[in-house]
C-alpha positions in Angstrom: 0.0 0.0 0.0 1.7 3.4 -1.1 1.1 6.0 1.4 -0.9 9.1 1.1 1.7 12.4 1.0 0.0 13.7 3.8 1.7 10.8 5.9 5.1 10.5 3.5 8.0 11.1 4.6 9.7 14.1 5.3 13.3 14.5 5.1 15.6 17.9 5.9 18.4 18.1 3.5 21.3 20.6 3.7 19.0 22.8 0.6 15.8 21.9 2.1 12.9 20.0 2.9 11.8 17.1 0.5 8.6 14.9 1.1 8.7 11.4 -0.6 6.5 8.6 -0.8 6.3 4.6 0.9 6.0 1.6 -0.6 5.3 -1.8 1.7 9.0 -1.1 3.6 10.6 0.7 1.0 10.8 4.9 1.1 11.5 6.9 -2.1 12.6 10.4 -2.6 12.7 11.3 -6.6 13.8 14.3 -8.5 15.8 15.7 -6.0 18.1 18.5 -7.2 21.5 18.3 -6.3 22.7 21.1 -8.5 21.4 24.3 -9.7 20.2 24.3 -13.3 23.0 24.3 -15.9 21.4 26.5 -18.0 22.4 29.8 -19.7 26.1 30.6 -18.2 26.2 27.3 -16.4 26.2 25.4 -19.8 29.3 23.6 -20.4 30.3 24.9 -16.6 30.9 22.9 -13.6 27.7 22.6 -11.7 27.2 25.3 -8.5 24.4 24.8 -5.9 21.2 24.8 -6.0 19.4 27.4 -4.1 18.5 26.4 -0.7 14.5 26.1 -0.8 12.3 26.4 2.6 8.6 25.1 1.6 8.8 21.1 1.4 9.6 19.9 -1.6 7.2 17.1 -3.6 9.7 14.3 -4.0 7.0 11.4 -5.6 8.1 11.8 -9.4 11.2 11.8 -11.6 13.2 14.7 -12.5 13.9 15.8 -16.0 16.6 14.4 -17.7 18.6 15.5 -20.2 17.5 16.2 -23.8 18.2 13.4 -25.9 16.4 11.1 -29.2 14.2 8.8 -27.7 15.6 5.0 -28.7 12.4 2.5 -28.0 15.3 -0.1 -26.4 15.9 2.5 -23.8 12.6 3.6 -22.1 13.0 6.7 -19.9 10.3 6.5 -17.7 6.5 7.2 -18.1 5.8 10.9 -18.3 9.5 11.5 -17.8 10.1 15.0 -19.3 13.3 16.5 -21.2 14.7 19.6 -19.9 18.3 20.6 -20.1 17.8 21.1 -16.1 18.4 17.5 -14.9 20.6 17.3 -12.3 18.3 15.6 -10.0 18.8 12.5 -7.7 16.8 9.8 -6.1 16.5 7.8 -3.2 15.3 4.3 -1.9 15.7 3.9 1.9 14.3 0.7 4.0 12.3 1.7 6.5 12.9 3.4 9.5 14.0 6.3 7.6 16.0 9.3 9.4 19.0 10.2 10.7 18.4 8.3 14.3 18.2 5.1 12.5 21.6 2.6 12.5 23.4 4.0 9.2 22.8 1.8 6.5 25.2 1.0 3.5 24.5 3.6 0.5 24.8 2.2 -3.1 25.1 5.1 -5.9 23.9 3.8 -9.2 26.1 5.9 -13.0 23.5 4.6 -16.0 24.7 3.8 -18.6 24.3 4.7 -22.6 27.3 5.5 -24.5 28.0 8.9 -22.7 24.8 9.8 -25.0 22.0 8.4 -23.6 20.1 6.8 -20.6 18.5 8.6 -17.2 17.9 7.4 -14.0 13.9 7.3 -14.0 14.5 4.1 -16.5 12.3 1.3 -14.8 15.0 -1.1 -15.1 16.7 1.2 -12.2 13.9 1.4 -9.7 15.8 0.4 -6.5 12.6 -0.5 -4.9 14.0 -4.7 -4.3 17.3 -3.7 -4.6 17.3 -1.8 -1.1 14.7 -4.4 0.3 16.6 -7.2 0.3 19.9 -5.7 0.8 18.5 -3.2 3.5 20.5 -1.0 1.9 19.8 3.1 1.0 19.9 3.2 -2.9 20.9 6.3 -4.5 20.7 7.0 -9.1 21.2 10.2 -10.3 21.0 11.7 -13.3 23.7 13.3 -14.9 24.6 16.0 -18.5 25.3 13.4 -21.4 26.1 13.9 -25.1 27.3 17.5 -26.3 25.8 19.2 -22.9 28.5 16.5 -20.8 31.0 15.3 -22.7 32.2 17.8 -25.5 35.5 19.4 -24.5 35.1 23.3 -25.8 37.6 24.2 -23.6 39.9 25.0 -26.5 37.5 28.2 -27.5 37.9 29.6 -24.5 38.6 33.5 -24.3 37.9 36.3 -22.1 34.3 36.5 -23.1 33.3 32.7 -23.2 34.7 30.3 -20.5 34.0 26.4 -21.1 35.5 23.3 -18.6 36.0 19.6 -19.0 34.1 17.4 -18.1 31.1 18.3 -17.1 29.4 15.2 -16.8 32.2 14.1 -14.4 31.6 17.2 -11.9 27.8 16.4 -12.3 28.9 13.0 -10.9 31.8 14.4 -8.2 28.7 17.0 -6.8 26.0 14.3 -6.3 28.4 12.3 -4.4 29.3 15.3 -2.4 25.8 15.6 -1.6 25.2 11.9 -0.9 28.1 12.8 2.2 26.4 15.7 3.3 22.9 14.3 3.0 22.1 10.6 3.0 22.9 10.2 7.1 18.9 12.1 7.1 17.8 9.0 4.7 19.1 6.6 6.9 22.0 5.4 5.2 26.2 5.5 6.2 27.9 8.2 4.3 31.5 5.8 5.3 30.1 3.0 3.5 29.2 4.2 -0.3 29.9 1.9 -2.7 29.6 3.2 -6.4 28.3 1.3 -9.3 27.6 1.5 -12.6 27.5 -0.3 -16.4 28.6 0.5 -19.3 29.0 4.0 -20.1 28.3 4.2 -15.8 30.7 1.2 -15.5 33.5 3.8 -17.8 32.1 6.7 -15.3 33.2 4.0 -12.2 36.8 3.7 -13.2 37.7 6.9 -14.4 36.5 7.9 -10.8 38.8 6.2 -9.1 41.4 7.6 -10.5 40.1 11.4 -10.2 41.8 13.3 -7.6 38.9 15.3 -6.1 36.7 11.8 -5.5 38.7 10.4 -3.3 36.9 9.6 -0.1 33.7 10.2 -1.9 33.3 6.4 -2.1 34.8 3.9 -0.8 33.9 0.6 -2.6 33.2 0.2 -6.2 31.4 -1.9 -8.9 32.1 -1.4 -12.5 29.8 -3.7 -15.1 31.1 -4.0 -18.8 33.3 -0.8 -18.2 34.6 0.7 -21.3 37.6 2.0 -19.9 39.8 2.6 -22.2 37.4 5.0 -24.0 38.9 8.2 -22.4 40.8 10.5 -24.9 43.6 13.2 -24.4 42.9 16.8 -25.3 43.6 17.0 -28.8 41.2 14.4 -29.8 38.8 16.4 -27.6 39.5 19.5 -29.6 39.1 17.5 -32.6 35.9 16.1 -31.6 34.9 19.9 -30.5 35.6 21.8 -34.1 33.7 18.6 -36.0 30.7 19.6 -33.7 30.8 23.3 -34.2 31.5 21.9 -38.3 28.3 20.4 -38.0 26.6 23.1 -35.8 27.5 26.2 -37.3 29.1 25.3 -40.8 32.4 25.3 -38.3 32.4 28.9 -37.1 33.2 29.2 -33.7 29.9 31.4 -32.6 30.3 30.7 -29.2 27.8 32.6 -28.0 25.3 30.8 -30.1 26.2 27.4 -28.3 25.2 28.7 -25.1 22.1 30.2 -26.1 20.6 28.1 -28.7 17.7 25.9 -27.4 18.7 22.2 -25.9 16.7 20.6 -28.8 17.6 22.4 -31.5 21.1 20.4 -30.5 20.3 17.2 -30.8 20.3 16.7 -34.8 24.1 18.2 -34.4 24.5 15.7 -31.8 23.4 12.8 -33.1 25.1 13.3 -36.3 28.3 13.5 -34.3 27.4 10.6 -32.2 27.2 8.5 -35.8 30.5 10.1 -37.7 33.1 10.0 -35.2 33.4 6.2 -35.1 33.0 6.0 -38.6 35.3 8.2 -39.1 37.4 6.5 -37.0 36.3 2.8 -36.0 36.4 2.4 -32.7 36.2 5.6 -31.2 33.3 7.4 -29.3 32.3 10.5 -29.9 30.8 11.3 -26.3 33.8 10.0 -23.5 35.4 12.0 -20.3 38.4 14.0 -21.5 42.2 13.8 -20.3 42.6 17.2 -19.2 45.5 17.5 -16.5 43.3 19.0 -14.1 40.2 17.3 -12.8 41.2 13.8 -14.6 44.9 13.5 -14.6 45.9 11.0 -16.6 44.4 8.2 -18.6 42.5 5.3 -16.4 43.8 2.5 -17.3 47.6 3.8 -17.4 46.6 5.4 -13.4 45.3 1.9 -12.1 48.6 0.3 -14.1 50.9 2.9 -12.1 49.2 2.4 -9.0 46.8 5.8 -8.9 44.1 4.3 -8.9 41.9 4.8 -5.4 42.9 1.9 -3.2 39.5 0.5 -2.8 37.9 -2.9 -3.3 36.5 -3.1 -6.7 34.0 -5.5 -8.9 34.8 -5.6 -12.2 33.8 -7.5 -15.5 32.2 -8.1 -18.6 29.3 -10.2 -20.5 29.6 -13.2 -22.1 28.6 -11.9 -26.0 28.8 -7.7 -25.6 29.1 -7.1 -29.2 25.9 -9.0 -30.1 23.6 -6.0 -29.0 25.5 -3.6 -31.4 25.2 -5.8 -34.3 21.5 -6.3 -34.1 21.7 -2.8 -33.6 23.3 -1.6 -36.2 25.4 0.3 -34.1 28.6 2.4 -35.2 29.9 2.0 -31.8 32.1 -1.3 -32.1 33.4 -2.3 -35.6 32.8 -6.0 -37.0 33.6 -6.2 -40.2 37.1 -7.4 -40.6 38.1 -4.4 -43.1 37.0 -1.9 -40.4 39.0 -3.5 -37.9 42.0 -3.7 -39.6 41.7 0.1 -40.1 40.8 0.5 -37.0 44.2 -0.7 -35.4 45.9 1.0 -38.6 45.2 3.9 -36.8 45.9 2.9 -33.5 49.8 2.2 -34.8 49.8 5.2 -36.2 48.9 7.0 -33.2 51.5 4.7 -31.4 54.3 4.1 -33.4 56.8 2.6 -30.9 54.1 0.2 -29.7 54.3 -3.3 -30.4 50.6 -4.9 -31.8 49.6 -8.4 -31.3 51.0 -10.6 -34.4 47.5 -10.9 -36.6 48.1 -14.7 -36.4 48.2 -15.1 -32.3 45.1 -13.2 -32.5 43.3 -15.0 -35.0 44.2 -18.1 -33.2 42.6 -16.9 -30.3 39.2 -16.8 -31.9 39.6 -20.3 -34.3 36.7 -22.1 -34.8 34.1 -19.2 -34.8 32.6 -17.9 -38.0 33.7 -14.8 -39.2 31.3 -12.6 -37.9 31.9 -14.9 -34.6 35.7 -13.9 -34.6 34.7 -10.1 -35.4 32.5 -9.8 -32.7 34.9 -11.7 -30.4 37.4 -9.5 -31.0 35.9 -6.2 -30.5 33.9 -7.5 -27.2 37.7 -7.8 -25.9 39.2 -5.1 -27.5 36.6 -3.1 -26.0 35.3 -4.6 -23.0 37.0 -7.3 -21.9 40.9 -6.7 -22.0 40.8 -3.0 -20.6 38.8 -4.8 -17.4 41.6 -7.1 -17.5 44.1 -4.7 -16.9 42.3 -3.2 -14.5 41.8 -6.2 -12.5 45.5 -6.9 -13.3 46.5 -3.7 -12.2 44.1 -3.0 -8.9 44.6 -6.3 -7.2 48.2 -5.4 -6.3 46.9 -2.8 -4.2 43.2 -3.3 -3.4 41.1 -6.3 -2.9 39.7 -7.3 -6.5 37.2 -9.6 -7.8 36.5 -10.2 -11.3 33.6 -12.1 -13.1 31.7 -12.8 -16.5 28.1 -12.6 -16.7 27.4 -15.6 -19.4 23.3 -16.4 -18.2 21.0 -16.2 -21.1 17.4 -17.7 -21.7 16.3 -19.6 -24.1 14.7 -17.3 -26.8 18.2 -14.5 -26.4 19.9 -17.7 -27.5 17.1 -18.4 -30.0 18.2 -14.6 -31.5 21.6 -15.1 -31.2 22.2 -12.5 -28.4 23.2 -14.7 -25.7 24.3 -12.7 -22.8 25.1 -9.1 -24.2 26.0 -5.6 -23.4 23.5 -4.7 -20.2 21.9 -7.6 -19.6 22.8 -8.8 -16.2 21.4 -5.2 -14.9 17.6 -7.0 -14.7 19.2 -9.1 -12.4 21.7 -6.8 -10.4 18.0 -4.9 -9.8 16.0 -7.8 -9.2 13.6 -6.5 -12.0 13.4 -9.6 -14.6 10.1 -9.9 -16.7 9.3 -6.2 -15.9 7.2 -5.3 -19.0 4.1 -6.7 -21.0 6.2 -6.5 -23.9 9.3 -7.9 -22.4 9.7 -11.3 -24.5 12.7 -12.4 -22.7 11.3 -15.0 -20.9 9.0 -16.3 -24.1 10.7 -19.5 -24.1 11.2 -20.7 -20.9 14.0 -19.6 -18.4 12.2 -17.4 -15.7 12.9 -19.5 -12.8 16.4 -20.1 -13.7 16.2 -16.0 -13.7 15.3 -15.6 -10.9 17.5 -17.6 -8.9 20.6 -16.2 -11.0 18.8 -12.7 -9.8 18.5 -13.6 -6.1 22.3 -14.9 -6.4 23.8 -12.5 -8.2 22.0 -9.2 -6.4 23.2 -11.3 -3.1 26.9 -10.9 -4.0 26.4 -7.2 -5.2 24.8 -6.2 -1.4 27.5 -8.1 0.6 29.8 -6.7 -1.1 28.2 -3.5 -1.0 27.3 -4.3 3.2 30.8 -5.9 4.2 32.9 -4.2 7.1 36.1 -5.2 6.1 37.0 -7.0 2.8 34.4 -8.8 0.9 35.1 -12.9 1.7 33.4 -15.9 -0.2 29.7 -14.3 -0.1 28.7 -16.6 3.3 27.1 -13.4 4.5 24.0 -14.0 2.5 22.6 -17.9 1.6 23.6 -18.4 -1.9 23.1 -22.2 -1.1 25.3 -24.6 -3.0 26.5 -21.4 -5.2 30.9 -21.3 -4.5 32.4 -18.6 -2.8 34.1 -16.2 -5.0 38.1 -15.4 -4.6 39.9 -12.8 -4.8 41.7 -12.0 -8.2 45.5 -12.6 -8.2 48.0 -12.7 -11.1 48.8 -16.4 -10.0 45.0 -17.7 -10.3 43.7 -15.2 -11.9 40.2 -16.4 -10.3 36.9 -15.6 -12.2 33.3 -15.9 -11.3 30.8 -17.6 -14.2 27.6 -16.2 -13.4 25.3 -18.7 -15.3 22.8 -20.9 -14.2 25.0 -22.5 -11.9 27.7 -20.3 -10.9 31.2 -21.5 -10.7 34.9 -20.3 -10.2 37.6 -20.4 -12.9 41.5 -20.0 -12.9 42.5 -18.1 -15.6 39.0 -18.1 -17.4 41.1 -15.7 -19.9 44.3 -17.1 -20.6 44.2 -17.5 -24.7 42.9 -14.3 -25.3 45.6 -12.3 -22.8 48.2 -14.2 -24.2 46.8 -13.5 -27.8 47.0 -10.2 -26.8 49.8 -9.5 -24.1 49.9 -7.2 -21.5 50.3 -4.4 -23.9 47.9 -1.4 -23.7 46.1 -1.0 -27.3 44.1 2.2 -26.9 43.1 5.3 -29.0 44.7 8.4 -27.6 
């Protein structure tokens, strides 16, 4: 039985009073603003304060989020509306709620969507079982995305116009700095914040933890099918910032015309550079957090590799078949046909011209046997997802408690379409929200049960981890009956969790591809 508002309840934050709504033993707070809007001046500026407010606040609906073509695999919400003013948060709390109640674990949820797309009011997200049988406080927040985020006009700037960085990233650093100055009123543990995310929120996890200004902002973290490696330097940012203005303004620099031309009327410019950049050049995004010396130091992978990395326990890995989703797609995003790849590390040497590649042979023998549409979707699911979680895990568990799996579950009729377990689909289960939709034919043939029990599993290791005091053991805190414990990763077992039907551990679950490979880094710059 939800609650009336009248008898919701009411929670003091540090801008002022917000008024949710109770479901069964589950509270919610939605659409709370955590920043002012970044509208006007604030566009393409770090995000300031909101102003603090005195009447309570309705907190019973979605936020905004931020303009962006609709994509009918990516619902936003029912009667979610569009406004360049997004920078809204919201909460799940177990009941009692309030700050007298024992501080619970906080879990803050980075969507995903290629740095382009996605909010936090999609119904895959709602935290409602999540926090219930974790008795944990959930946290998703919604964040700038495409050209308003993650287009670096910092080149431009004069005495007149003043643009910064990464955006999206500060959007991210000032909801976290509100989750420590706030969530002890929602009931949950400001010391015990783990941070998670997939995809584009998994990239958003790791670069993070190797930002300067986060530290201490979180302190556990959980990174799904992270594309880490997709972080450029400045000049491609610049590049990426004149083909947008190319595209905008016939490649005048109006500046002034950026910040006051309405959020819509950017979208066509952005979606055209969302599709040319990786044609341009395979294997690149358009959208992606910027090296810029300042708020993001170095590139991720190289700061986990040299030790810079945040020396907290971390959950990292990948799906079993990540490409498949782009190819049904159609999708720009990851290259497949063997011509493309080939330019695609063409490029790469060029950009790198002491580093050694992988001989072509070593890495076609790593993906024998498979068609070749099998070996091109192989290849880029590694080169884009897989290896740079590798070296992560590699890197981090020299200096941090790692554990590393591969999500490889799939029911009968995403077998049937020969999508297997791609790009996003363990989130049902990390959310405990399988077979949420009418139109969801997931389950069509058969599998539900087996779903749910890789659900209650999986979402079991996800809140220990995300409840432990110390380091996260074998997952005994939570009945996962006959299910194994999960080890730490080390470079002499290399342990790996299969999350399947039946779960089990592997040593060294990657060892042809990493030695196809080798340890070298093989990024864009």
């Amino acid at each position: 039985m939800t609650i009336t508002p009248s008898e919701a309840p009411v929670v003091e934050t540090t801008y002022g009073p917000v008024r949710g709504s109770t479901e069964g033993s589950v509270s919610s707070w939605k659409g709370i603003r955590y920043a002012a809007p970044p509208v006007g001046p604030l566009r393409f500026r770090a995000p300031v304060p909101p102003q603090p407010w005195t009447e309570v606040q309705d907190a019973t609906e979605f936020g905004p989020c931020e303009p962006q073509s609709r994509l009918a695999m990516i619902p936003l919400g029912e009667n979610v509306p569009m406004d360049e003013d997004c920078l809204f948060l919201n909460v799940w709390a177990p009941r009692p709620v309030g700050a007298d109640a024992p501080g619970k674990p906080v879990m803050v949820w980075i969507h995903g969507g290629a740095y382009f797309r996605g909010a936090s009011s999609q119904p895959l997200f709602d935290a409602t079982t999540l926090a219930e049988n974790g008795d944990v406080v959930v946290v998703s927040i919604n964040y700038r995305i495409g050209v308003f985020g993650f287009v670096d006009f910092s080149s431009f700037n004069s005495s007149e116009h003043t643009f910064e960085p990464n955006v999206a990233l500060r959007d991210m650093i000032a909801a976290l700095q509100w989750v420590q100055g706030n969530i002890a009123a929602f009931g949950g543990d400001p010391n015990r914040v783990t941070l998670f995310g997939e995809s584009a929120g998994g990239g958003a996890v790791t670069t993070l933890m190797t930002v300067p200004s986060a530290r201490g902002l979180f302190h556990r973290a959980i990174a799904e099918s992270s594309p880490a490696t997709s972080v450029y330097g400045s000049e491609r940012g610049e590049i990426v910032a004149k083909l947008f203005l190319e595209i905008f303004s016939g490649g005048e620099a109006d500046l002034g015309l950026l910040r006051t031309t309405a959020a819509e009327d950017l979208l066509g410019p952005s979606d055209e550079l969302f599709a040319r950049v990786p044609q341009e050049t395979p294997g690149t995004l358009a959208f992606a957090p910027i090296v810029d010396g300042d708020l993001l130091p170095d590139y991720p992978v190289r700061a986990f590799r040299h030790g810079n990395a945040h020396p907290i326990p971390l959950i990292i890995g990948t799906n079993k078949d990540e490409s498949s989703l782009f190819r049904m797609m159609k999708s720009p995003l990851m290259p497949i046909d063997p011509v493309v790849i080939t330019s695609m590390f063409a490029e790469i040497a060029d950009e790198h011209p002491g580093l050694e590649l992988p001989d072509h042979s070593q890495i076609e023998g790593a993906y024998s046997g498979l068609s070749k549409l099998g070996a091109g979707l192989g290849l880029t699911r590694d080169f884009g997802f897989r290896l740079p979680t590798l070296w992560i895990a590699e890197a981090h568990s020299k200096i941090a408690p790692t554990w590393l799996y591969r999500f490889d579950y799939a029911p009968p009729m995403l077998k049937a379409l020969k999508i297997g377990a791609t790009h996003g689909t363990e989130l049902a289960y990390v959310f405990g929200n399988i077979n949420h939709g009418a139109r969801d034919i997931t389950y069509k043939l058969g599998g539900l049960s087996a779903a749910r029990h890789v659900s209650q599993r999986m979402q079991a290791r996800w809140l220990d981890f995300a409840r432990a005091a110390g380091d996260y053991g074998t997952g005994a805190d939570r009945e996962l009956g006959t299910a194994p414990g999960w080890p730490t990763y080390d470079t002499d077992t290399r342990s790996t969790l299969l999350i399947d039907k039946h779960d089990a551990v592997v040593a060294d679950l990657d060892r042809e591809i990493r030695e196809a490979w080798g340890d070298r880094v093989i990024a864009f710059t």
